[in-house]
PDB file of N, CA, C and O in Angstrom:
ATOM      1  N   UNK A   1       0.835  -1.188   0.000  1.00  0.00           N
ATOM      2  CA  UNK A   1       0.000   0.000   0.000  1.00  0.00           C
ATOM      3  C   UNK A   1       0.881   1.252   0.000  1.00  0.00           C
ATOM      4  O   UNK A   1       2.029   1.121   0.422  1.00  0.00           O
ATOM      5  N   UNK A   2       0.602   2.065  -0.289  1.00  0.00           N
ATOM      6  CA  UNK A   2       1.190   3.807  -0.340  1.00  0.00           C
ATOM      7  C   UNK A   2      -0.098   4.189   0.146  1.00  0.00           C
ATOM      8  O   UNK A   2      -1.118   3.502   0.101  1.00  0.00           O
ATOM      9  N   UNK A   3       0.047   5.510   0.684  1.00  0.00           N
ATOM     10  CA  UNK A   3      -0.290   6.399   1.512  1.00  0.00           C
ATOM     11  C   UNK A   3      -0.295   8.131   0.947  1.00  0.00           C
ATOM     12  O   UNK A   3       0.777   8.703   0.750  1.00  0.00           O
ATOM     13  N   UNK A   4      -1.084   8.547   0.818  1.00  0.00           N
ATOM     14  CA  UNK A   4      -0.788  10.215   0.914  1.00  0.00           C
ATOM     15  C   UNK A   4      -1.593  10.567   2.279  1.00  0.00           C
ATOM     16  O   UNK A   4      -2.673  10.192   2.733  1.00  0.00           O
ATOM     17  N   UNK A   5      -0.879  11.194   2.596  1.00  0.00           N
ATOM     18  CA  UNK A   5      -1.303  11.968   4.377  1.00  0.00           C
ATOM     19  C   UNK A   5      -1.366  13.715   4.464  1.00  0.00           C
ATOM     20  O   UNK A   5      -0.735  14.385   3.646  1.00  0.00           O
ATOM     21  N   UNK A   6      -2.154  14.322   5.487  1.00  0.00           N
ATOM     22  CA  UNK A   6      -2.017  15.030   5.661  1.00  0.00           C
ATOM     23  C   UNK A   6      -1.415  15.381   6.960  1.00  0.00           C
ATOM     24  O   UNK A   6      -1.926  14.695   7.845  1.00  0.00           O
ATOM     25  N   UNK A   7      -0.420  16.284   7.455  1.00  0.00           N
ATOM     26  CA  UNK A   7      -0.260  16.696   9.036  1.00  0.00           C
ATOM     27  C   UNK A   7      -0.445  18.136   9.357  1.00  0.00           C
ATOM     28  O   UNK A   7      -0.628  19.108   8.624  1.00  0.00           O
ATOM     29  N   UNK A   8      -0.386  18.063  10.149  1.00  0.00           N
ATOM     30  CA  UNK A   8      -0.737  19.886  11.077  1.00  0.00           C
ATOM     31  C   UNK A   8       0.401  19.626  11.970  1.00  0.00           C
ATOM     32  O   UNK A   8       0.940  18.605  12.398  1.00  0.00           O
ATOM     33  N   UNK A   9       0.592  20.930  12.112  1.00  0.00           N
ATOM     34  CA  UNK A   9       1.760  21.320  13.532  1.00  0.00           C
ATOM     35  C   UNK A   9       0.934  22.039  14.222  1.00  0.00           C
ATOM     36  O   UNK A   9      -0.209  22.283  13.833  1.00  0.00           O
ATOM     37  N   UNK A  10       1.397  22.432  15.262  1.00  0.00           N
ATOM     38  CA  UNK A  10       1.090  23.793  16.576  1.00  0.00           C
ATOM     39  C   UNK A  10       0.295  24.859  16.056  1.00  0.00           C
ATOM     40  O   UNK A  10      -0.767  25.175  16.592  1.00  0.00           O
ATOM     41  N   UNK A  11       0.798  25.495  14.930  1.00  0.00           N
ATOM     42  CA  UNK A  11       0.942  26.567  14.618  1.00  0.00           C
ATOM     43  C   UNK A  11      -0.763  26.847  13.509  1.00  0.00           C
ATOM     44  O   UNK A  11      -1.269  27.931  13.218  1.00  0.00           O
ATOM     45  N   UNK A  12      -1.259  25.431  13.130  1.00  0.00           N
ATOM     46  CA  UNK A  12      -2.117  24.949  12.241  1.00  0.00           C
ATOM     47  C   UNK A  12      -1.968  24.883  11.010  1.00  0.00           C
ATOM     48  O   UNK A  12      -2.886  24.883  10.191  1.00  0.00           O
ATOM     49  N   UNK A  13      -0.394  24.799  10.694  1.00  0.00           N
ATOM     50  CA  UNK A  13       0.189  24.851   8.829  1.00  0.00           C
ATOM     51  C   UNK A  13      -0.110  23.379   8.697  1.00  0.00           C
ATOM     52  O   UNK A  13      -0.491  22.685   9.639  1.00  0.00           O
ATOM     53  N   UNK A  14       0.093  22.939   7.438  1.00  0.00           N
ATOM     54  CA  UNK A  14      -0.559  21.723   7.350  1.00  0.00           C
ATOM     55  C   UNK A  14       1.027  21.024   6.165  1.00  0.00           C
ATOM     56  O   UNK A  14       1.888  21.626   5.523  1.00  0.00           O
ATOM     57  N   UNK A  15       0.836  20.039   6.306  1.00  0.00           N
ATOM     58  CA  UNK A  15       2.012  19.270   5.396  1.00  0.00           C
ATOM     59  C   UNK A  15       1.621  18.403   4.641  1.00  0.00           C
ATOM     60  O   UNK A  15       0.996  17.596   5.328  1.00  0.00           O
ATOM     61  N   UNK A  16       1.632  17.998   3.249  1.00  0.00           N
ATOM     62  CA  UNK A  16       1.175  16.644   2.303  1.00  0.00           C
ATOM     63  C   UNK A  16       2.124  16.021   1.817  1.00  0.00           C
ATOM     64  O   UNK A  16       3.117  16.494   1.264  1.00  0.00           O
ATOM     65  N   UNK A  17       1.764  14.522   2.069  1.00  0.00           N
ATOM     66  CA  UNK A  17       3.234  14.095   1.780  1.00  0.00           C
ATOM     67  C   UNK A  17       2.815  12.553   1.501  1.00  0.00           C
ATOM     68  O   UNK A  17       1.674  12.222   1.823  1.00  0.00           O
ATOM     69  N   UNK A  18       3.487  11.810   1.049  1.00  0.00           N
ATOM     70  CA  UNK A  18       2.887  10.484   0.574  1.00  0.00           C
ATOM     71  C   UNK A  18       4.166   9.360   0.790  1.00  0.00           C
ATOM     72  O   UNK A  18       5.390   9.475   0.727  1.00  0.00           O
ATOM     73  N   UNK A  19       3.287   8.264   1.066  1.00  0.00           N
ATOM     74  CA  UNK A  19       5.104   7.167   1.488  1.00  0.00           C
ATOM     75  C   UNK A  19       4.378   5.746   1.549  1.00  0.00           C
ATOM     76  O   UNK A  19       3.261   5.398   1.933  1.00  0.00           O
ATOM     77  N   UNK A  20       4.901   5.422   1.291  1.00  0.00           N
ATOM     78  CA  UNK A  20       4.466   3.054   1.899  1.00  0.00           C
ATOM     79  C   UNK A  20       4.746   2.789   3.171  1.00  0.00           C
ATOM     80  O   UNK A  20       4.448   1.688   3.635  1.00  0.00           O
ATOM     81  N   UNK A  21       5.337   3.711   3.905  1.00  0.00           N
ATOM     82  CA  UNK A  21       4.829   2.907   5.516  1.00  0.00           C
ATOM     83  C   UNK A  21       4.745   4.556   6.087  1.00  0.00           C
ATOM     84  O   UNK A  21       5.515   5.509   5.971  1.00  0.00           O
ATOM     85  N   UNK A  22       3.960   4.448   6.482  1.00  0.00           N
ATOM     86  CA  UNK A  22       3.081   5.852   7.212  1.00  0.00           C
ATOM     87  C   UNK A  22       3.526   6.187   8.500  1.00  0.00           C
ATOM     88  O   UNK A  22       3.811   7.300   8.942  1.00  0.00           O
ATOM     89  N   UNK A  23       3.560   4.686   9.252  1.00  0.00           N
ATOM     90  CA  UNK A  23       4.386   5.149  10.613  1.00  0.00           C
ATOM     91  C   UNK A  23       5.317   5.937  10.793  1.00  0.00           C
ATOM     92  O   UNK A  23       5.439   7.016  11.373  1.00  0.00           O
ATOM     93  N   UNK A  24       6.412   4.813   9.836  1.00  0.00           N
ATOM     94  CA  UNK A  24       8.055   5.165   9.346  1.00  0.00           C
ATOM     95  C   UNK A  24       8.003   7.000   9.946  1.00  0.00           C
ATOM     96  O   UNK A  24       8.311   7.668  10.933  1.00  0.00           O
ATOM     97  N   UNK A  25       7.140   7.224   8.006  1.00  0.00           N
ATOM     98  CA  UNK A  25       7.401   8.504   7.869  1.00  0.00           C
ATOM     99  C   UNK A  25       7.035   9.331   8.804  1.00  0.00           C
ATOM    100  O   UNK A  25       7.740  10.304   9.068  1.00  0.00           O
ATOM    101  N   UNK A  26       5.888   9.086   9.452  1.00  0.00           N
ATOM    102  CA  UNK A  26       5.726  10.425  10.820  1.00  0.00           C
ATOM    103  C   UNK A  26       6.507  10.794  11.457  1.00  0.00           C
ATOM    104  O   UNK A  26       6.966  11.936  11.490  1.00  0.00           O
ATOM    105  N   UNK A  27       6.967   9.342  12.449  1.00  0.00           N
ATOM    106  CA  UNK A  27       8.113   9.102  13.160  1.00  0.00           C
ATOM    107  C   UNK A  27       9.420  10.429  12.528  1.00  0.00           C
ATOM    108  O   UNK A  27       9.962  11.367  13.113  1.00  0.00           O
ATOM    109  N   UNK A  28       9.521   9.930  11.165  1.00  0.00           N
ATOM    110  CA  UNK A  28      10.441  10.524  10.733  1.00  0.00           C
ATOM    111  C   UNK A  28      10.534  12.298  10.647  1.00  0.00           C
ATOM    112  O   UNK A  28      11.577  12.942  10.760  1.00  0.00           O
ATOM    113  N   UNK A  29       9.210  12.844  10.427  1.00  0.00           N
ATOM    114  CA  UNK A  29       8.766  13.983  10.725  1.00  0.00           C
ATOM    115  C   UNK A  29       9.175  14.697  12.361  1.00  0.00           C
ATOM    116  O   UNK A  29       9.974  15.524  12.799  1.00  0.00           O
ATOM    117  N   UNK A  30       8.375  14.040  12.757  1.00  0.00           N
ATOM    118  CA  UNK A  30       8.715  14.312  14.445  1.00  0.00           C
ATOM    119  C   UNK A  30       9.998  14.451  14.870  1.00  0.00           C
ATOM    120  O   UNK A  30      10.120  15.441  15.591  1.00  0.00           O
ATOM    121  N   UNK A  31      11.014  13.832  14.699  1.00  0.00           N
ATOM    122  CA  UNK A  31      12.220  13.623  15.197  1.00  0.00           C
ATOM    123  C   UNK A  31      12.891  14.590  14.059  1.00  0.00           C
ATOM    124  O   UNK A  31      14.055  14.234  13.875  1.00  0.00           O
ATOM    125  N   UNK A  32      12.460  15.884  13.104  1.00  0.00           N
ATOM    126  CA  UNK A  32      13.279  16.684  12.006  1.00  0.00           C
ATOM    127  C   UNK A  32      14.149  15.947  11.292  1.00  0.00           C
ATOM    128  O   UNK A  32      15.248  16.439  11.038  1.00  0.00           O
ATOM    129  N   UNK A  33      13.827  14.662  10.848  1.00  0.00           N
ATOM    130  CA  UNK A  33      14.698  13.845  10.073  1.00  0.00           C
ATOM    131  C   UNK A  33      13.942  14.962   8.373  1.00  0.00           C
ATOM    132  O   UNK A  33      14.706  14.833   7.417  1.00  0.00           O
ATOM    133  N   UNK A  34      12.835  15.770   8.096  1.00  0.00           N
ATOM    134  CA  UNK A  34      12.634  15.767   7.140  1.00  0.00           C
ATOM    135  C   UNK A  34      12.790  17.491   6.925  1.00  0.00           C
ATOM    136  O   UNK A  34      12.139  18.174   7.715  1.00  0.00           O
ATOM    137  N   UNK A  35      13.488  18.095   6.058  1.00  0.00           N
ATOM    138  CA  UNK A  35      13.599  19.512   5.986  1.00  0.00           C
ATOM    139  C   UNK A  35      12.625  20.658   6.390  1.00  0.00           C
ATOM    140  O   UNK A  35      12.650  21.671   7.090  1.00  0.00           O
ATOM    141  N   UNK A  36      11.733  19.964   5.573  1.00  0.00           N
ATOM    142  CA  UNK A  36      10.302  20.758   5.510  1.00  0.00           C
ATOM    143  C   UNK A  36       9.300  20.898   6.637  1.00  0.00           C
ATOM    144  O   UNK A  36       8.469  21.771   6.884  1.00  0.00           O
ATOM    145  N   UNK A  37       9.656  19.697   7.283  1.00  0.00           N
ATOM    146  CA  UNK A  37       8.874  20.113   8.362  1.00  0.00           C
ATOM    147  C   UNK A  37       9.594  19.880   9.700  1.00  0.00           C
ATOM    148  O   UNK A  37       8.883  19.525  10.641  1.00  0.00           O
ATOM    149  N   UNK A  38      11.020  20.047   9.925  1.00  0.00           N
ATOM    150  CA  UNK A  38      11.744  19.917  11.279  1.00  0.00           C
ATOM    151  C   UNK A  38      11.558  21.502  11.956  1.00  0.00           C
ATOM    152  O   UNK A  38      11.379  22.569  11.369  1.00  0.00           O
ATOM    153  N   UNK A  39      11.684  21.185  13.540  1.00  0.00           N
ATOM    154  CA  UNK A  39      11.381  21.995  14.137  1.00  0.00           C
ATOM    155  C   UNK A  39       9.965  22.744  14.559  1.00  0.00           C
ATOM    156  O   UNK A  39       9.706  23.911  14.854  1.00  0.00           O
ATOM    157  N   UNK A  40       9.194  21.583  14.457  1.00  0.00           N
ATOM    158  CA  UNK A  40       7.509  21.441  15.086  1.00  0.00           C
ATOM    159  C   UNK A  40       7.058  20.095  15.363  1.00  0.00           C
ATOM    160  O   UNK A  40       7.605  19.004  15.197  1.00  0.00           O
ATOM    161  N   UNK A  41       6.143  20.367  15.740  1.00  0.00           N
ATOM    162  CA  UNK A  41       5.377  18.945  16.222  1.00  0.00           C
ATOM    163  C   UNK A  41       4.233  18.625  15.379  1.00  0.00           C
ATOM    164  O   UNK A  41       3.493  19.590  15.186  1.00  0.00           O
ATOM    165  N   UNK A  42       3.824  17.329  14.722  1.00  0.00           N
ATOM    166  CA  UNK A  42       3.106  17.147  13.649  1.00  0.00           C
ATOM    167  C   UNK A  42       2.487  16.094  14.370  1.00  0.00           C
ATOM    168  O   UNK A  42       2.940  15.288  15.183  1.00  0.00           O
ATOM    169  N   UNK A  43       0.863  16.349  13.694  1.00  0.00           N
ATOM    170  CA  UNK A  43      -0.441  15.298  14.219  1.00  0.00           C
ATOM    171  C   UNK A  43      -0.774  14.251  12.646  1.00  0.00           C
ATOM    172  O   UNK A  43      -0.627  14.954  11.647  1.00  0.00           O
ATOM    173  N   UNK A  44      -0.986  13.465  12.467  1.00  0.00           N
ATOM    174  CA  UNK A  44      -1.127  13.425  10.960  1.00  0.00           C
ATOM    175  C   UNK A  44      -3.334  13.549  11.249  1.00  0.00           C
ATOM    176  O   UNK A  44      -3.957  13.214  12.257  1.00  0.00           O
ATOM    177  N   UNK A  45      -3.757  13.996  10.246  1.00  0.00           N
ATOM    178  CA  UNK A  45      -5.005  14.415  10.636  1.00  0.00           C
ATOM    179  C   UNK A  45      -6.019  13.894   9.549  1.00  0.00           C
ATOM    180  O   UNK A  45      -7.240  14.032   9.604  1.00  0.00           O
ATOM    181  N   UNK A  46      -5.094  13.089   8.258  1.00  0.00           N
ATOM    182  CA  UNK A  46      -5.701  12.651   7.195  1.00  0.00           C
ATOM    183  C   UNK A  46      -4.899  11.570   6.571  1.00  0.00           C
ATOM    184  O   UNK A  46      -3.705  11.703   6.838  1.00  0.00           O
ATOM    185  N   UNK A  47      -5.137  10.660   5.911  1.00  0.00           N
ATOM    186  CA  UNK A  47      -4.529  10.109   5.167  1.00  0.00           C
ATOM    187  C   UNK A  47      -5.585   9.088   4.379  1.00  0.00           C
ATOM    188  O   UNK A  47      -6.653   8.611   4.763  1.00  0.00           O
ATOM    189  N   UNK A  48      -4.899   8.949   3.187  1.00  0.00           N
ATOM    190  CA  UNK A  48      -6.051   7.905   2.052  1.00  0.00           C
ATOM    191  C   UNK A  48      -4.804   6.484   1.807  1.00  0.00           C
ATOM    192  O   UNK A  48      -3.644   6.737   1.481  1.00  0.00           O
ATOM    193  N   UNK A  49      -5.220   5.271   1.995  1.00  0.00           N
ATOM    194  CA  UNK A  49      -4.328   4.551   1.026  1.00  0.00           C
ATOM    195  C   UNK A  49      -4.442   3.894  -0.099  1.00  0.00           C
ATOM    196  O   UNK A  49      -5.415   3.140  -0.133  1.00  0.00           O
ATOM    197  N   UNK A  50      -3.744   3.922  -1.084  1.00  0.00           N
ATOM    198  CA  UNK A  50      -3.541   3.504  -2.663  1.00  0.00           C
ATOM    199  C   UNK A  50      -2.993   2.249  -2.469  1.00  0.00           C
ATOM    200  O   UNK A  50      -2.293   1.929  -1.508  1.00  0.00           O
ATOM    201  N   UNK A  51      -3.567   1.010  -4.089  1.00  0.00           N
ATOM    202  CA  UNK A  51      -2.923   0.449  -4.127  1.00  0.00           C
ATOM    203  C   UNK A  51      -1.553   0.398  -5.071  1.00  0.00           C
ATOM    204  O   UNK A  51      -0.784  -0.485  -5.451  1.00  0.00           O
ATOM    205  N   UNK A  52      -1.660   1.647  -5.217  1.00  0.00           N
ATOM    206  CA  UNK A  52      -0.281   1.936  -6.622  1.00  0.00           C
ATOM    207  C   UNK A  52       0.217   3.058  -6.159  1.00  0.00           C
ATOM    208  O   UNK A  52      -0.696   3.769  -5.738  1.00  0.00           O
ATOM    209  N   UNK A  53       1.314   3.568  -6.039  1.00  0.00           N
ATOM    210  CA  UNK A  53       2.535   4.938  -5.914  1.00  0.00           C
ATOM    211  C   UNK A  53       2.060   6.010  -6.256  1.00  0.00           C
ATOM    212  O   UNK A  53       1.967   7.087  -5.667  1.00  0.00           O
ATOM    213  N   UNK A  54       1.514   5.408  -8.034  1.00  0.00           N
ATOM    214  CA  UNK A  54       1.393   6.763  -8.569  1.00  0.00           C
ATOM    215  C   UNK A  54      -0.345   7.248  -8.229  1.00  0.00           C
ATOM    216  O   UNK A  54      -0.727   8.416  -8.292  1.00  0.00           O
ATOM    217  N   UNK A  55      -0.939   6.460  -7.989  1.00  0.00           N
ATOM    218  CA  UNK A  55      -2.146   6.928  -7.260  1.00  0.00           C
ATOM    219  C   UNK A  55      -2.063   7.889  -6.041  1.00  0.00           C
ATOM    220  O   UNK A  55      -2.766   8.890  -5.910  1.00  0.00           O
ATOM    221  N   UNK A  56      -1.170   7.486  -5.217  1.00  0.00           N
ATOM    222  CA  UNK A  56      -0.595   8.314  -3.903  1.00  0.00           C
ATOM    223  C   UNK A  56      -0.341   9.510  -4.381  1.00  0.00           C
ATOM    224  O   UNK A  56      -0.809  10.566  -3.955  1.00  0.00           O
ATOM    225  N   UNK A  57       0.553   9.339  -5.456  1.00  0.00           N
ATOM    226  CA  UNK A  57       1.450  10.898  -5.873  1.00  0.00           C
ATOM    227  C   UNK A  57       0.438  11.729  -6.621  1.00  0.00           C
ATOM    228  O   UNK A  57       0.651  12.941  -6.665  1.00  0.00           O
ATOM    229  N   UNK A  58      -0.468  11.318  -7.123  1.00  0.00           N
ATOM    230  CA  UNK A  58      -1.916  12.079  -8.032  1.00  0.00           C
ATOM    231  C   UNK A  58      -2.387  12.850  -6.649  1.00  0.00           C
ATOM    232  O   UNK A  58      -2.297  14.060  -6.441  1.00  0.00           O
ATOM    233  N   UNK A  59      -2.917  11.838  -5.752  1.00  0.00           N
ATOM    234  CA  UNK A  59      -3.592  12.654  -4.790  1.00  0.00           C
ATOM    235  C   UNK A  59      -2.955  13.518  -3.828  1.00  0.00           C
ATOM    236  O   UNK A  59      -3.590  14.366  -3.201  1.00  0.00           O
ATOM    237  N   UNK A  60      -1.547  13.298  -3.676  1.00  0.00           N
ATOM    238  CA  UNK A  60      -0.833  14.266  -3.098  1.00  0.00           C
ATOM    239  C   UNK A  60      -0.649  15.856  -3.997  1.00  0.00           C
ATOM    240  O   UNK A  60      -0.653  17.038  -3.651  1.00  0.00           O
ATOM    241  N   UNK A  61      -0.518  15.234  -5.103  1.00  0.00           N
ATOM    242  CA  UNK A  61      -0.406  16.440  -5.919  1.00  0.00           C
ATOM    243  C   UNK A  61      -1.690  17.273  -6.136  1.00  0.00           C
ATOM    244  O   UNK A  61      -1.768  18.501  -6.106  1.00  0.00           O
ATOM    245  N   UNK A  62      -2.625  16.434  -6.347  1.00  0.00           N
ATOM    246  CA  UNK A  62      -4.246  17.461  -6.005  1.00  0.00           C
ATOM    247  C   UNK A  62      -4.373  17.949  -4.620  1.00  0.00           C
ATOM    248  O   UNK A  62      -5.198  18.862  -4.637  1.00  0.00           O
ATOM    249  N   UNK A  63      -3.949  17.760  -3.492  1.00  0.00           N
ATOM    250  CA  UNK A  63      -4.363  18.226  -2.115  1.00  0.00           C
ATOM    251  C   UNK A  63      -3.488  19.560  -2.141  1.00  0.00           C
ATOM    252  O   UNK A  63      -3.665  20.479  -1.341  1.00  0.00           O
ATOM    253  N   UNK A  64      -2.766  19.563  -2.899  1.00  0.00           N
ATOM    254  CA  UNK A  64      -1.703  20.436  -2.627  1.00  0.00           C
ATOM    255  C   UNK A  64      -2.322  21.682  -3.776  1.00  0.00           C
ATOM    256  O   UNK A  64      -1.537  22.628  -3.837  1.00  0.00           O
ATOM    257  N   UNK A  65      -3.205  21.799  -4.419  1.00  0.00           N
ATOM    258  CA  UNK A  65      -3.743  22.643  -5.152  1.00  0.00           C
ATOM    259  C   UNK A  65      -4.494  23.113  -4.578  1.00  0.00           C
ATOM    260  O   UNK A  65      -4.751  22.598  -3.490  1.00  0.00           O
ATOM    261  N   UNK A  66      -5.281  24.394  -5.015  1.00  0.00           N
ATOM    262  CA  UNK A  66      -6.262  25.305  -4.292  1.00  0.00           C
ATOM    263  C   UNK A  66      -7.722  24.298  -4.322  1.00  0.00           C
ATOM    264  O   UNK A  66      -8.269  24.157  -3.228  1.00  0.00           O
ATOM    265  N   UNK A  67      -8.162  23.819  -5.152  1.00  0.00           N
ATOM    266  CA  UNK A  67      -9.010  22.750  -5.595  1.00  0.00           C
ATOM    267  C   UNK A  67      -8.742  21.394  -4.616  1.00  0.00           C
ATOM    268  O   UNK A  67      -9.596  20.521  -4.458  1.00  0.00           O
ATOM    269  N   UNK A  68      -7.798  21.380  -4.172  1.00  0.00           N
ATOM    270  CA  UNK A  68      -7.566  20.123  -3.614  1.00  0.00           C
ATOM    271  C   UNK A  68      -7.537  20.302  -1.770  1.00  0.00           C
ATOM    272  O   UNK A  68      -8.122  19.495  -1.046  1.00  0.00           O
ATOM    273  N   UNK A  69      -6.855  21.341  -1.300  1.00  0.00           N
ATOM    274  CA  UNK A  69      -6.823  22.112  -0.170  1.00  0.00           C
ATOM    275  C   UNK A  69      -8.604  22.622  -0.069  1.00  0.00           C
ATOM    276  O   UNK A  69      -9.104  22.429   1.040  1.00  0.00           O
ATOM    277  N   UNK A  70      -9.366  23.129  -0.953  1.00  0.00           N
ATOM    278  CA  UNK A  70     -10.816  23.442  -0.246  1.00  0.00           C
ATOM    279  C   UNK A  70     -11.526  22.073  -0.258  1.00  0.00           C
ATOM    280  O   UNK A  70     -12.379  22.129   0.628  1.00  0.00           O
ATOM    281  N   UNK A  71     -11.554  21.034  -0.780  1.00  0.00           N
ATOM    282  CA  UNK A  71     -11.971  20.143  -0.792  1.00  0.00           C
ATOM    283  C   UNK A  71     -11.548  18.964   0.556  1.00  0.00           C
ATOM    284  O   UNK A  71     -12.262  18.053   0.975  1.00  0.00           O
ATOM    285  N   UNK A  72     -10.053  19.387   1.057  1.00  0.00           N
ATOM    286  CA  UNK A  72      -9.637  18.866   2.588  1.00  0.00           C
ATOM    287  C   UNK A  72     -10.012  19.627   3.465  1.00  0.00           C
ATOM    288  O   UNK A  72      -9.938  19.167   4.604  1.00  0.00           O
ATOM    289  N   UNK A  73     -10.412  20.686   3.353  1.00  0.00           N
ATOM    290  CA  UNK A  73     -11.291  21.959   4.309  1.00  0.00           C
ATOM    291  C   UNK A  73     -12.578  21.082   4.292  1.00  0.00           C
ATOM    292  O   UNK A  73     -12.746  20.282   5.213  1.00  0.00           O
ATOM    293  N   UNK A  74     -13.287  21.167   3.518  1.00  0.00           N
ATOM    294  CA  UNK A  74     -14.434  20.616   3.178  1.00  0.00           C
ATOM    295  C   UNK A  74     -14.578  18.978   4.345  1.00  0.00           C
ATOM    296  O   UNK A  74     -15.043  18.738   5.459  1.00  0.00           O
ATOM    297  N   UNK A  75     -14.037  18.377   3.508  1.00  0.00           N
ATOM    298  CA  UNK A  75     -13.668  16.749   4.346  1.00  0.00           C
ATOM    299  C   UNK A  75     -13.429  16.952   5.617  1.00  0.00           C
ATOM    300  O   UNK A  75     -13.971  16.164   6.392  1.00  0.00           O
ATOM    301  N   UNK A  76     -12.699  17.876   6.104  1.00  0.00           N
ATOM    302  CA  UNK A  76     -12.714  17.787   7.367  1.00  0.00           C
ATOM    303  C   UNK A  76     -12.832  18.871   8.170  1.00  0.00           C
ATOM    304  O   UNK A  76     -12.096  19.159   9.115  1.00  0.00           O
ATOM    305  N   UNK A  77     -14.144  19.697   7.617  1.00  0.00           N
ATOM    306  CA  UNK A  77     -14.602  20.622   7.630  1.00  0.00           C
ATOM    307  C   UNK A  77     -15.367  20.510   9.965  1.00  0.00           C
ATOM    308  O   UNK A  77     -15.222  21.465  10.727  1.00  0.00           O
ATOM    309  N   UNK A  78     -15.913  19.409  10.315  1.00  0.00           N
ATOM    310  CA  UNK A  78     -15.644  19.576  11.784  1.00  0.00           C
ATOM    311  C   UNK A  78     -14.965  19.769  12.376  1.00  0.00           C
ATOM    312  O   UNK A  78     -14.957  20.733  13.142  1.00  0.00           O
ATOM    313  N   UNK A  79     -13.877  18.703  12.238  1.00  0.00           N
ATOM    314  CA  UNK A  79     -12.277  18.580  13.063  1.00  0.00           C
ATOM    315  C   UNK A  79     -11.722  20.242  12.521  1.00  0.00           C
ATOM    316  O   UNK A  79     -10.727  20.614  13.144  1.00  0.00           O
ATOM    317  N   UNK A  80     -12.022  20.817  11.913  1.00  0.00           N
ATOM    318  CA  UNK A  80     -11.240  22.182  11.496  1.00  0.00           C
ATOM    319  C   UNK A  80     -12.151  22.931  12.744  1.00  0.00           C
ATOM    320  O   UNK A  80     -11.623  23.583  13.645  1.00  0.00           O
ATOM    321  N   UNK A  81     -13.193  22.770  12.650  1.00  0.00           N
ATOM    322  CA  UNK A  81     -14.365  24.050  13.580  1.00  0.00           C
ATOM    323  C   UNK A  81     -13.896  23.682  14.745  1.00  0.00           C
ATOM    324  O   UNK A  81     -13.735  24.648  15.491  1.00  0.00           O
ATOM    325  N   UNK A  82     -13.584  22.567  15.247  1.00  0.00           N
ATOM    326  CA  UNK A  82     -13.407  22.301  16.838  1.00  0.00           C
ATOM    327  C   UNK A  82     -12.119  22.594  17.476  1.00  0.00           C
ATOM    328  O   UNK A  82     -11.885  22.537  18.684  1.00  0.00           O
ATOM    329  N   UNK A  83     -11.341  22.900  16.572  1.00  0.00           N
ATOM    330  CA  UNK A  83      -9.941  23.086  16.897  1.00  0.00           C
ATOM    331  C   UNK A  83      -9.951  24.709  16.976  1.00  0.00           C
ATOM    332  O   UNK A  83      -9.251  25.168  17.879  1.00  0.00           O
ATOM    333  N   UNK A  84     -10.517  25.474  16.309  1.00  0.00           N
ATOM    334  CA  UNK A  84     -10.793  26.752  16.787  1.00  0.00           C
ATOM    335  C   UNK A  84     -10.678  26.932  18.332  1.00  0.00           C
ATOM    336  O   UNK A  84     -11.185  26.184  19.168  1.00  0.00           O
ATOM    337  N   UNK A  85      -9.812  28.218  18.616  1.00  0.00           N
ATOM    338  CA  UNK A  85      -9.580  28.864  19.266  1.00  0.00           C
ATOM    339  C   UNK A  85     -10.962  29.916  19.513  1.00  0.00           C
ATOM    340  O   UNK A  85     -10.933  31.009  18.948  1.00  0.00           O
ATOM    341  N   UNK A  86     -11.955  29.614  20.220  1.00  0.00           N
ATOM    342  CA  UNK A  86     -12.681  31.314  20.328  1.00  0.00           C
ATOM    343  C   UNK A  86     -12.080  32.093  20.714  1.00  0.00           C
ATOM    344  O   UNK A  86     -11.154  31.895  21.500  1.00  0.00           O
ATOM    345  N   UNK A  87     -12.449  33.290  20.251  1.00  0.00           N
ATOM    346  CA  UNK A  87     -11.970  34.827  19.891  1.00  0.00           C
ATOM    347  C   UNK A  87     -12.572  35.485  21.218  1.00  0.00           C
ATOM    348  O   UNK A  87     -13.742  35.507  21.600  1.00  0.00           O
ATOM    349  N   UNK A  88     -11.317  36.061  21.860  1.00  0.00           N
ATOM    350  CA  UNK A  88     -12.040  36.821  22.914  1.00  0.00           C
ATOM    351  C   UNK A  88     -11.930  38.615  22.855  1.00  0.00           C
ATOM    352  O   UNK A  88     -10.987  39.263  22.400  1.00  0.00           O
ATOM    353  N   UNK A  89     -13.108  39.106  23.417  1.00  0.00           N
ATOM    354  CA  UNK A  89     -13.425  40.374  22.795  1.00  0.00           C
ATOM    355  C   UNK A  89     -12.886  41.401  24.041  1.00  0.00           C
ATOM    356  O   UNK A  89     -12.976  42.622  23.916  1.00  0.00           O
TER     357      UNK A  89
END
């Protein structure tokens, strides 16, 4: 199987990234083994699995578009509302 995932840090930036063992790669995230996202703490908050690579890499590459990002808003359009911070006046 392959994997495309999504993660969040602290901060609520989000990361897409795709791999064949999912653990591995978090793990690997967490500990700044990976450029892009060393020096935060990452939740993974999504992920789909493929039975082909290049299926993974299609959908990584659509999440990562404006079309593909409102449509993961969309999908996980609760888990986004509950994580809100209310606004104090």
């Amino acid at each position: 199987m392959f994997y495309m995932y999504v993660l969040e840090n602290e901060k609520g930036d989000f990361y897409t990234g795709f791999t064949q063992d999912l653990k591995k790669r978090f793990v690997k995230h967490n500990r700044g083994q990976n450029v892009s996202t060393r020096g935060h703490e990452w939740r993974c908050i999504y992920y789909e699995a493929c039975l082909d690579e290049e299926d993974a890499r299609r959908r990584e590459r659509y999440f990562k578009t404006t079309d593909g990002r409102r449509a993961l808003r969309t999908r996980l359009k609760v888990y986004l509302f509950k994580r809100r911070k209310p606004k104090s006046h």
